[in-house]
Z-matrix of the N, CA and C atoms (Angstrom, degrees):
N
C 1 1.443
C 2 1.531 1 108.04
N 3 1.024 2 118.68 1 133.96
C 4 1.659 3 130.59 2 -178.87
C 5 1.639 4 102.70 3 -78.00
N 6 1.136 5 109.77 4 177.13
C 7 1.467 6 131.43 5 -171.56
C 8 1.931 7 96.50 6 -84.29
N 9 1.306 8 98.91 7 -60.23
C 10 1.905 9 91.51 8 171.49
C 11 1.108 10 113.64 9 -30.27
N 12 1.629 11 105.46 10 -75.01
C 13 1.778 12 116.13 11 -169.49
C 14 1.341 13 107.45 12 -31.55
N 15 2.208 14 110.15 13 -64.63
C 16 1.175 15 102.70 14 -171.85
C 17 1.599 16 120.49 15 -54.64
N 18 1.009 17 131.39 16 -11.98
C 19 1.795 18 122.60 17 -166.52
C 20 1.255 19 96.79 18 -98.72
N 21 1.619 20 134.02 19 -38.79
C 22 1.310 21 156.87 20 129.96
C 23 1.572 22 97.21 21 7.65
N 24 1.190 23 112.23 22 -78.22
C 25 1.764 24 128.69 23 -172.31
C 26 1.396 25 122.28 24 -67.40
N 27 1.553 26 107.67 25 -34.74
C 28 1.243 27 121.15 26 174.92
C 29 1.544 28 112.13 27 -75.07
N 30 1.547 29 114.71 28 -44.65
C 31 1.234 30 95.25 29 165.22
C 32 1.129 31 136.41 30 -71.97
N 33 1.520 32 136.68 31 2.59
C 34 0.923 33 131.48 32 -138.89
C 35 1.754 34 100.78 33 -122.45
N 36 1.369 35 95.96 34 -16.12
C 37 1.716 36 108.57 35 163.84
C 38 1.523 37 127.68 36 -107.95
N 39 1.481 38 85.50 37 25.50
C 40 1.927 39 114.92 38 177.93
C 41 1.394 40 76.64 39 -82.47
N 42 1.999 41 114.07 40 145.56
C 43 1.362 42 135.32 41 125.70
C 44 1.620 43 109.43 42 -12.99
N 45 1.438 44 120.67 43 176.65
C 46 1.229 45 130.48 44 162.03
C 47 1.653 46 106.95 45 -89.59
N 48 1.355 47 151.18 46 -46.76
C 49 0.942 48 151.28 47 101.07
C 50 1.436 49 131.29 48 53.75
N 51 1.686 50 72.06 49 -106.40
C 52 1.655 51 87.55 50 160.46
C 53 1.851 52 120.57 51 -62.61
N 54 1.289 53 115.12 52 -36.97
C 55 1.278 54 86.63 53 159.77
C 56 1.580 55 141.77 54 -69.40
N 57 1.108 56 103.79 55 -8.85
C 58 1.680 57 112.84 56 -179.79
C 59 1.574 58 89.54 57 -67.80
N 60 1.194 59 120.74 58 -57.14
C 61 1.238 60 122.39 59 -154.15
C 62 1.690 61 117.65 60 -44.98
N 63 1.679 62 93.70 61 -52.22
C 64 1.002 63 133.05 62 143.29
C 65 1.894 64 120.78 63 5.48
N 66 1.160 65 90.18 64 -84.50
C 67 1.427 66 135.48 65 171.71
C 68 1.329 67 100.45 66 -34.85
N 69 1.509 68 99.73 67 -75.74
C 70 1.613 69 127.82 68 -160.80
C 71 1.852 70 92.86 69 -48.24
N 72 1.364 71 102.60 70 -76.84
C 73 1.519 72 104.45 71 173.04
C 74 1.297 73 127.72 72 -24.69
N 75 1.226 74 129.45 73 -44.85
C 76 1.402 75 136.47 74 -168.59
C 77 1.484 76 111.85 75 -99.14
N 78 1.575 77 99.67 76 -13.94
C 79 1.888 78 109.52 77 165.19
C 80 1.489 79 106.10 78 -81.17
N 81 1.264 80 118.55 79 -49.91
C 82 1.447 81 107.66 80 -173.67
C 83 1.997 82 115.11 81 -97.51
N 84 1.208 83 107.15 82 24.85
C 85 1.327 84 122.27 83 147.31
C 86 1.647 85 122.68 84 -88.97
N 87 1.340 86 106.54 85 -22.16
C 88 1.283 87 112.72 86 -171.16
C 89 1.362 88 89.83 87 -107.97
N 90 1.080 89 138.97 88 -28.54
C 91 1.644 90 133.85 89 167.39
C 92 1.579 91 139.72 90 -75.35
N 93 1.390 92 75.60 91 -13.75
C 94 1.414 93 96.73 92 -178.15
C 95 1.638 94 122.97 93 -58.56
N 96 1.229 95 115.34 94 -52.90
C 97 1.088 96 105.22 95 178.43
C 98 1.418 97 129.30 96 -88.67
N 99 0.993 98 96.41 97 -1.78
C 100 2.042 99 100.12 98 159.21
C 101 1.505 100 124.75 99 -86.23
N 102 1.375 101 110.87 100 -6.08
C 103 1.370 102 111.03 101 170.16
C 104 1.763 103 111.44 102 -57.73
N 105 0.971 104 115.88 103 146.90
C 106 1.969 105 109.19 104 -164.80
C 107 1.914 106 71.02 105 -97.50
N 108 1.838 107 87.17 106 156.42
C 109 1.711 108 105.56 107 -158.43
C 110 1.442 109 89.12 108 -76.12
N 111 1.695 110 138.76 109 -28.12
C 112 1.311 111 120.26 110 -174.20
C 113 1.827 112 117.95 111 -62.98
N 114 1.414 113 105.38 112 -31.11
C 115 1.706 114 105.11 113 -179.63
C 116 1.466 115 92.15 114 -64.49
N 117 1.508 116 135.28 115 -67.45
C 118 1.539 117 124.51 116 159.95
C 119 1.444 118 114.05 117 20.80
N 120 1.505 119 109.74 118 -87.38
C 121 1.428 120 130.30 119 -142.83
C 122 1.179 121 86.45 120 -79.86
N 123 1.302 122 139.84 121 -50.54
C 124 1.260 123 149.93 122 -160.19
C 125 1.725 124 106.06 123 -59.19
N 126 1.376 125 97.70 124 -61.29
C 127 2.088 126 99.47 125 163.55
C 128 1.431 127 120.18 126 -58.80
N 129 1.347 128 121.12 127 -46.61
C 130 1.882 129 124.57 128 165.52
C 131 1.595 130 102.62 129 -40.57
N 132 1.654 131 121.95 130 -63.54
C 133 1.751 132 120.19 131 -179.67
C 134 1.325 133 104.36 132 -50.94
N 135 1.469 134 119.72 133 -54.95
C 136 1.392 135 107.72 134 -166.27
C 137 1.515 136 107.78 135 -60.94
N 138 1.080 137 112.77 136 -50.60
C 139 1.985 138 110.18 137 174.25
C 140 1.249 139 125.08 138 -64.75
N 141 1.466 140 111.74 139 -4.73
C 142 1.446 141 97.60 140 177.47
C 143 1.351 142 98.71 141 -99.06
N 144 1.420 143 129.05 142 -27.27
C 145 1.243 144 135.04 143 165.96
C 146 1.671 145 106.46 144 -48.24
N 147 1.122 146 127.19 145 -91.48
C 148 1.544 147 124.36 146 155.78
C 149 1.389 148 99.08 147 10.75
N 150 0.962 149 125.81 148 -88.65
C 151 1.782 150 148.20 149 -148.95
C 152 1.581 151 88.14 150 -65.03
N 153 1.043 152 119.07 151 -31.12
C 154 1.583 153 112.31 152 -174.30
C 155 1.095 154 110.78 153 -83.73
N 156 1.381 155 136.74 154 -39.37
C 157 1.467 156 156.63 155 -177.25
C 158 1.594 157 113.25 156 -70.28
N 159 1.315 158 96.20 157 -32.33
C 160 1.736 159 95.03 158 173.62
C 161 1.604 160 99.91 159 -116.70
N 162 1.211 161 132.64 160 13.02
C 163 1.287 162 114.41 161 148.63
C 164 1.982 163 107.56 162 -69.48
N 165 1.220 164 108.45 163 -44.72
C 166 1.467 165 119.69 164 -160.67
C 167 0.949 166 109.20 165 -68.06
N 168 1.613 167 122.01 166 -32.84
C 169 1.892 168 123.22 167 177.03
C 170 1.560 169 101.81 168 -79.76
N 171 1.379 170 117.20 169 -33.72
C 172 1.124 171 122.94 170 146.68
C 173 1.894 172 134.42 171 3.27
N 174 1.570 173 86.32 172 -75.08
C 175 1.237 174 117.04 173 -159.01
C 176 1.621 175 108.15 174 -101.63
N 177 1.470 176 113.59 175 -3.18
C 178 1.279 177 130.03 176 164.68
C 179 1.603 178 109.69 177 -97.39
N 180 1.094 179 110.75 178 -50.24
C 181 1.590 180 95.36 179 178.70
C 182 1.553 181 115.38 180 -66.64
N 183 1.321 182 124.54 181 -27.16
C 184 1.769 183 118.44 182 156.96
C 185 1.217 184 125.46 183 -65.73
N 186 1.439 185 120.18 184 -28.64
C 187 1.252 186 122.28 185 153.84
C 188 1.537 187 129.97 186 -46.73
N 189 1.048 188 104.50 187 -55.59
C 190 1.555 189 115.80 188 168.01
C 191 1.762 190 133.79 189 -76.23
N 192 1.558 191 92.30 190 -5.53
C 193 1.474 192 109.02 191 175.61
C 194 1.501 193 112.42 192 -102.28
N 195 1.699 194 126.93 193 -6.04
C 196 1.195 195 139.07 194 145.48
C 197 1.306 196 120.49 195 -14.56
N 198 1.409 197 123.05 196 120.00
C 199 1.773 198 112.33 197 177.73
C 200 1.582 199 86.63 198 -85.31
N 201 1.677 200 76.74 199 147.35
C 202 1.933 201 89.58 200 -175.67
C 203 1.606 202 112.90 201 -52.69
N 204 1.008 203 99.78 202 145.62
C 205 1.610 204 120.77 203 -174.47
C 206 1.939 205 104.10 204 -75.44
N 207 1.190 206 125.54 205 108.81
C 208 1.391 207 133.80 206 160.94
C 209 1.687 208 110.25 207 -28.65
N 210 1.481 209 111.23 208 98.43
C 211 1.358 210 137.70 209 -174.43
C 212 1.397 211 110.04 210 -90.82
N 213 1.292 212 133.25 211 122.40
C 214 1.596 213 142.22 212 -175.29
C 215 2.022 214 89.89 213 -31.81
N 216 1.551 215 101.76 214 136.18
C 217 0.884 216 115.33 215 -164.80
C 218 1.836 217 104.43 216 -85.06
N 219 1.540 218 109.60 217 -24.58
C 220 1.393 219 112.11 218 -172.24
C 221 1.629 220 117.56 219 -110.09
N 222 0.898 221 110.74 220 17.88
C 223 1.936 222 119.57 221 -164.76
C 224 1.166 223 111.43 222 -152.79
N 225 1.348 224 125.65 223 139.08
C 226 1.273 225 115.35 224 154.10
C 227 1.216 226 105.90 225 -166.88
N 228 1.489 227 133.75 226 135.38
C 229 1.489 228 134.68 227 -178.01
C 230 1.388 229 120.91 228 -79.24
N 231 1.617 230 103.95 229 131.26
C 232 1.456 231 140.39 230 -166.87
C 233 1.991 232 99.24 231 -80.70
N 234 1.698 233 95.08 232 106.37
C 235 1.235 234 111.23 233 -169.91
C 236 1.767 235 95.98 234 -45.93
N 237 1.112 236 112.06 235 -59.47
C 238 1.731 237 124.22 236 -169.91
C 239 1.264 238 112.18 237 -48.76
N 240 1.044 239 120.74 238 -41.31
C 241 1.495 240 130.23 239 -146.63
C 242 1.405 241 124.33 240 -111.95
N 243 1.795 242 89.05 241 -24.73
C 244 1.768 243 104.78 242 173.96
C 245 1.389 244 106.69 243 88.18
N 246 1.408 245 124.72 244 -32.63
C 247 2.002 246 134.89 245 -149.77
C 248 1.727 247 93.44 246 -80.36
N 249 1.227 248 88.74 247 166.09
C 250 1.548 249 94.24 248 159.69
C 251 1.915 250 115.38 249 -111.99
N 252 1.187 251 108.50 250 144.46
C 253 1.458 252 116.75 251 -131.92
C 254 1.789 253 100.36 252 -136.41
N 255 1.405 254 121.73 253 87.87
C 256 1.525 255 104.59 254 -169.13
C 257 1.426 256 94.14 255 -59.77
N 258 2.096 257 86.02 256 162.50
C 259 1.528 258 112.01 257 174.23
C 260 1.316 259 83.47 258 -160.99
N 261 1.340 260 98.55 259 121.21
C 262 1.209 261 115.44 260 153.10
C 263 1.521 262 132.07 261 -115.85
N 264 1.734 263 112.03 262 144.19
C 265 1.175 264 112.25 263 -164.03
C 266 1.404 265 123.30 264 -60.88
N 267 0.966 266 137.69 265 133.58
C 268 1.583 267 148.00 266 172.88
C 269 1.378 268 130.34 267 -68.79
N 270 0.985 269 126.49 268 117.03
C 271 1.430 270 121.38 269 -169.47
C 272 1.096 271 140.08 270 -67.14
N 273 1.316 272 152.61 271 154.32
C 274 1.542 273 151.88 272 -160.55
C 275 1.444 274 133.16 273 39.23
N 276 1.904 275 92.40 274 56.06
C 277 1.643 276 93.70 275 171.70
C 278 1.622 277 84.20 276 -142.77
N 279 1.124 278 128.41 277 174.36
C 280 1.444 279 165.94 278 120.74
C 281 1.202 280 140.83 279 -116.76
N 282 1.397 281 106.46 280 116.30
C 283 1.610 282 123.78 281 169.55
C 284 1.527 283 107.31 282 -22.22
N 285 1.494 284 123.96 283 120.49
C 286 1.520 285 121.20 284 151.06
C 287 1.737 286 114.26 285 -92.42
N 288 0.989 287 105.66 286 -44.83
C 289 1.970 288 116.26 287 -177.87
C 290 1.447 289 111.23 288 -155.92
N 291 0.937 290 118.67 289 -156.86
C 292 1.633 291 144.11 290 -156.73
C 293 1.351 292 98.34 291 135.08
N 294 1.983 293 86.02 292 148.86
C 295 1.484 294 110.61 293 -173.58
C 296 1.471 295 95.45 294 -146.21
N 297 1.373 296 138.68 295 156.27
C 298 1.092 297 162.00 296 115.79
C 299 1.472 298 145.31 297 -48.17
N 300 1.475 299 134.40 298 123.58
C 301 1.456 300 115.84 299 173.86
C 302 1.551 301 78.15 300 -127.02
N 303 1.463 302 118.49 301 127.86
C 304 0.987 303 132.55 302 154.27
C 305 1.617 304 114.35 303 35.27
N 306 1.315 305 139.90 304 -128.31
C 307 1.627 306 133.94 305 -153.03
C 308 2.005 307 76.98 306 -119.29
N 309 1.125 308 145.59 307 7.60
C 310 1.359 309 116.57 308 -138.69
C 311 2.042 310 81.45 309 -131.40
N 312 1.351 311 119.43 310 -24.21
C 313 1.681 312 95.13 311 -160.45
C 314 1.583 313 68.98 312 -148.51
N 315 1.792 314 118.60 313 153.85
C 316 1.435 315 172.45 314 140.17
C 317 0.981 316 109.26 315 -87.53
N 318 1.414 317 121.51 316 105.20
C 319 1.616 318 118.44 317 143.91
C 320 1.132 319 138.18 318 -81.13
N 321 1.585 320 171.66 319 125.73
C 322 1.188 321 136.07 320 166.12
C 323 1.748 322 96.81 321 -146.11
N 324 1.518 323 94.95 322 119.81
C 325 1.616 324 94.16 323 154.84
C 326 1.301 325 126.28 324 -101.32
N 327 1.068 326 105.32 325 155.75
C 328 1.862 327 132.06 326 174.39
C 329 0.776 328 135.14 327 -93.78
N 330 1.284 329 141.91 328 128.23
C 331 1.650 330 149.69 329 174.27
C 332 2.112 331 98.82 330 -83.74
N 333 1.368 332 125.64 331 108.96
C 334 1.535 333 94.22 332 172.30
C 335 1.866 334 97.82 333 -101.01
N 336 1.558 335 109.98 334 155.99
C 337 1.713 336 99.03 335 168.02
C 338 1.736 337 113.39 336 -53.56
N 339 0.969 338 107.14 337 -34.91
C 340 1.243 339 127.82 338 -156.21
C 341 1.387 340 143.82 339 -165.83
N 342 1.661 341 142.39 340 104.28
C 343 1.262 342 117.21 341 -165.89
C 344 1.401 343 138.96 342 -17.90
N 345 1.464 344 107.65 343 142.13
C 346 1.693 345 108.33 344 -170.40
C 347 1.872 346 91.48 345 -134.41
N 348 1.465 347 88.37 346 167.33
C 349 1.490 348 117.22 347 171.95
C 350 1.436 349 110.60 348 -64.06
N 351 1.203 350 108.71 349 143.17
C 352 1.554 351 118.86 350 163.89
C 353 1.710 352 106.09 351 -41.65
N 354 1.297 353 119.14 352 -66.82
C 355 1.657 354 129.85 353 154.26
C 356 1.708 355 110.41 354 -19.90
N 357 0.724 356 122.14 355 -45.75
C 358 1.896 357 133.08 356 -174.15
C 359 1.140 358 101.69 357 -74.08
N 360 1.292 359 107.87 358 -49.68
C 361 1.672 360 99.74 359 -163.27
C 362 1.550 361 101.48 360 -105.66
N 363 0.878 362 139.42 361 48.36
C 364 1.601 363 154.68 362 157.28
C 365 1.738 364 96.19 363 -116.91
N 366 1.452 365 123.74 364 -54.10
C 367 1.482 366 118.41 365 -179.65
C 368 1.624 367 117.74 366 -62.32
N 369 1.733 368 102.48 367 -14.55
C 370 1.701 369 113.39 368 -178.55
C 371 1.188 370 97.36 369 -68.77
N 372 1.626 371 107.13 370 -53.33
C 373 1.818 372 108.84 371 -154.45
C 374 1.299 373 98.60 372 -89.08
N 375 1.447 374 132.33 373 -2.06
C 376 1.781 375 114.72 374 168.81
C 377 1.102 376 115.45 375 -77.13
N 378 1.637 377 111.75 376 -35.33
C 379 1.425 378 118.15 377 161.14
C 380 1.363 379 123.90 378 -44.53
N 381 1.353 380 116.49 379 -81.08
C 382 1.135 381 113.30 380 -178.72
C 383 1.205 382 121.47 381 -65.48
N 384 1.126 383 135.70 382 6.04
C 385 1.713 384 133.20 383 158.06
C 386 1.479 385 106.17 384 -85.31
N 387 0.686 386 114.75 385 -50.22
C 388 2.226 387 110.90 386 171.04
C 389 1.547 388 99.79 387 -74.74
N 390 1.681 389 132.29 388 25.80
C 391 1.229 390 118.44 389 161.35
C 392 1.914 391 94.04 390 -118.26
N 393 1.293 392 131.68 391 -2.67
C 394 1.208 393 146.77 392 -158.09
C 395 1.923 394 94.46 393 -90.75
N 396 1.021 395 124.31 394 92.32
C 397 1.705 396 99.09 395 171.91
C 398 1.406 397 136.81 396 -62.65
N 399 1.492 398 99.71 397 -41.33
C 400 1.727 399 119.87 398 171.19
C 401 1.099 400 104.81 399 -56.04
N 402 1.864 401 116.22 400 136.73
C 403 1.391 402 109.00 401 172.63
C 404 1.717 403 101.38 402 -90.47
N 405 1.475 404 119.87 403 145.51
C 406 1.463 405 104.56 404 -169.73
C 407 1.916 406 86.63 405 -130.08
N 408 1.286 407 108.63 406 177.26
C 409 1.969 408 113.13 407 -179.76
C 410 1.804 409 101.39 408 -68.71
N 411 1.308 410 105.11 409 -52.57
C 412 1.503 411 110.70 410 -177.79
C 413 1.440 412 101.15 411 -137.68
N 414 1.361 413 106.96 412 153.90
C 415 1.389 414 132.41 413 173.55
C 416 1.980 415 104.91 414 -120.82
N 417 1.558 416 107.24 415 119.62
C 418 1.307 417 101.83 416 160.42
C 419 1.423 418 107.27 417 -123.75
N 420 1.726 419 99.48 418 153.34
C 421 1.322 420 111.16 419 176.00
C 422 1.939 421 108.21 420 -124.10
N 423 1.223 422 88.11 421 145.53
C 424 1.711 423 85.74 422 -173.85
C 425 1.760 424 102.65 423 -128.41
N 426 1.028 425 110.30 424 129.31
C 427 1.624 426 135.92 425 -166.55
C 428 1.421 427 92.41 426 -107.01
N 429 1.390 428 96.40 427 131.55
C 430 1.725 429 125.11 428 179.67
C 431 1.391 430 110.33 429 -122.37
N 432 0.911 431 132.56 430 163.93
C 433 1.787 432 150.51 431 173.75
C 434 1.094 433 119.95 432 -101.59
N 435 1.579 434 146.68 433 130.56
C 436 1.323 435 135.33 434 -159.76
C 437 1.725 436 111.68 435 -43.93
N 438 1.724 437 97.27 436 -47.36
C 439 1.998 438 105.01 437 -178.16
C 440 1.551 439 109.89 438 -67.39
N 441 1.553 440 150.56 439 2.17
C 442 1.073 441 137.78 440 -90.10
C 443 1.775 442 76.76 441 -157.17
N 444 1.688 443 127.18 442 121.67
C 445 1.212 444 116.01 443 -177.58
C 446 1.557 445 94.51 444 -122.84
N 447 1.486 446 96.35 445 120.65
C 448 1.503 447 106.29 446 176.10
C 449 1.201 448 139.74 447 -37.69
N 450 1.233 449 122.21 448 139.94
C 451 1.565 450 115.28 449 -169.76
C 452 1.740 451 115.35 450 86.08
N 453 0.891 452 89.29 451 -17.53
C 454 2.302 453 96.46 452 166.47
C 455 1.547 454 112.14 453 -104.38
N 456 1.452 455 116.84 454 48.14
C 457 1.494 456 107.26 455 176.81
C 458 1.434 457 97.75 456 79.76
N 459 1.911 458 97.55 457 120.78
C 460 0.894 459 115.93 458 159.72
C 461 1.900 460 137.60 459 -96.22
N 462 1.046 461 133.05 460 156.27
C 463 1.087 462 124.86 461 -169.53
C 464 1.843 463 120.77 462 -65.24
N 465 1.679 464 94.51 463 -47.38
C 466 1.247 465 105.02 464 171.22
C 467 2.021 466 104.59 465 -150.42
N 468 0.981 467 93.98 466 155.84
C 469 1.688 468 116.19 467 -173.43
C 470 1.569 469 107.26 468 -103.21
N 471 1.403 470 141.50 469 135.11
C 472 1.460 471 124.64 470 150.55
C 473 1.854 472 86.51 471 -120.39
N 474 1.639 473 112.30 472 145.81
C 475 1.087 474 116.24 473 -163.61
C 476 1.518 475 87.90 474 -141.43
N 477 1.604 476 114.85 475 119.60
C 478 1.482 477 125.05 476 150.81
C 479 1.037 478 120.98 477 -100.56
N 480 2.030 479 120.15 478 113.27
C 481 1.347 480 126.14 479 160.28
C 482 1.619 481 107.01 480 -53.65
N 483 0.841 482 138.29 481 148.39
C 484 1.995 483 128.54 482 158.48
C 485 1.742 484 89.31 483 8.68
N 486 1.094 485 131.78 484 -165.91
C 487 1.638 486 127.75 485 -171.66
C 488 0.908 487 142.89 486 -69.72
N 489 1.171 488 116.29 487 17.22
C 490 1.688 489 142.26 488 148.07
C 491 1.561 490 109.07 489 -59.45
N 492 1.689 491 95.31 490 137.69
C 493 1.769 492 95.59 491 -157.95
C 494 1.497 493 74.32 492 -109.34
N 495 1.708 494 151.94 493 175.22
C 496 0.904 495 143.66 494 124.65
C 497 1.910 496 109.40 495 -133.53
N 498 1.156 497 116.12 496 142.55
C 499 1.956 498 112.81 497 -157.58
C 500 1.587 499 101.82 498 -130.76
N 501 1.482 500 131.99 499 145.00
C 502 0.923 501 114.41 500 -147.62
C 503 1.918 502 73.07 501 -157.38
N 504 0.974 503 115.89 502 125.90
C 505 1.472 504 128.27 503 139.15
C 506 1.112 505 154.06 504 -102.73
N 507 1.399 506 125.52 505 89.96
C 508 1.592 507 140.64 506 -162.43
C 509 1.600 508 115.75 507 -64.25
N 510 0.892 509 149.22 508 50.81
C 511 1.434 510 147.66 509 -126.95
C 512 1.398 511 100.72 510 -85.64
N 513 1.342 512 107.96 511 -35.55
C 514 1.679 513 142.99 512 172.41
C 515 1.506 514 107.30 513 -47.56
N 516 1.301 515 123.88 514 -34.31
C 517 1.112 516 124.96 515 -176.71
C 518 1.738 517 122.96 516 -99.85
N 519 1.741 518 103.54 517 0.78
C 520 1.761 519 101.02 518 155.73
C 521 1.344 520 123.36 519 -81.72
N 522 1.349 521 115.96 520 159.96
C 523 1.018 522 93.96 521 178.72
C 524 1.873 523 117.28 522 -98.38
């Protein structure tokens, strides 16, 4: 069998696909060097541009996928008012995640030790909204129960429109 036949045979139990692909390769090997070097340079700018543009969205969506950064535990300035305004942290919750969509939605779930007061969990989410830097449209927070695996119904919700607090207790949903 000759070298034709064999490439002959080999292609011929190529996908349909894969032979285009095929194709493509051996078209722009044979095209290649008649392209004049300015169209060249002209595809290198456009791709390095590309390459620049998705490094940068890149480097924004890790930015924003950051677990929040540990915020002075006793202070924090009162958007309205300008002052500085203690807040102190509240006891028996821990951060599990937060997520982001752009300036418009806050996610953040909660670990609580243990059920809390309507009162408790308004002092959770003031906290953690003056630990939030981005101003976003709404911020939700979703409260879990020690047995309680995130993302299957939460126990309780505190939900800020822009500064509207609204708190919601699911009681229905421990087990």
């Amino acid at each position: 069998m000759t070298v034709s036949e064999t490439i002959k045979n080999a292609f011929n139990q190529l996908k349909t696909w894969q032979k285009a692909l095929v194709v493509l390769v051996i078209f722009s090997l044979i095209v290649s060097p008649f392209i004049p070097e300015e169209e060249k340079n002209k595809e290198d700018e456009a791709t390095r541009k590309w390459n620049e543009r998705k490094q940068e969205v890149t480097r924004q969506v890790k930015k924003e996928e950051k677990p929040m950064e540990k915020a002075p535990e006793k202070s924090t300035v009162s958007e309205k008012e300008e002052t500085v305004v203690p807040l102190e942290k509240p006891a028996g919750f821990s951060m599990i995640n937060q997520t982001s969509m752009a300036n418009y939605k806050h996610t953040i779930n909660i670990r609580l030790e243990k059920k809390r007061t309507k009162e408790e969990l308004e002092k959770i989410a003031k906290y953690l909204k003056a630990q939030v830097k981005q101003k976003f449209e709404r911020v939700l927070m979703l409260y879990y129960l020690p047995d309680m695996p995130p993302g299957e119904g939460a126990w309780a919700t505190t939900h800020y429109e822009g500064e509207s607090l609204s708190v919601r207790i699911m009681d229905f949903m421990a087990n």
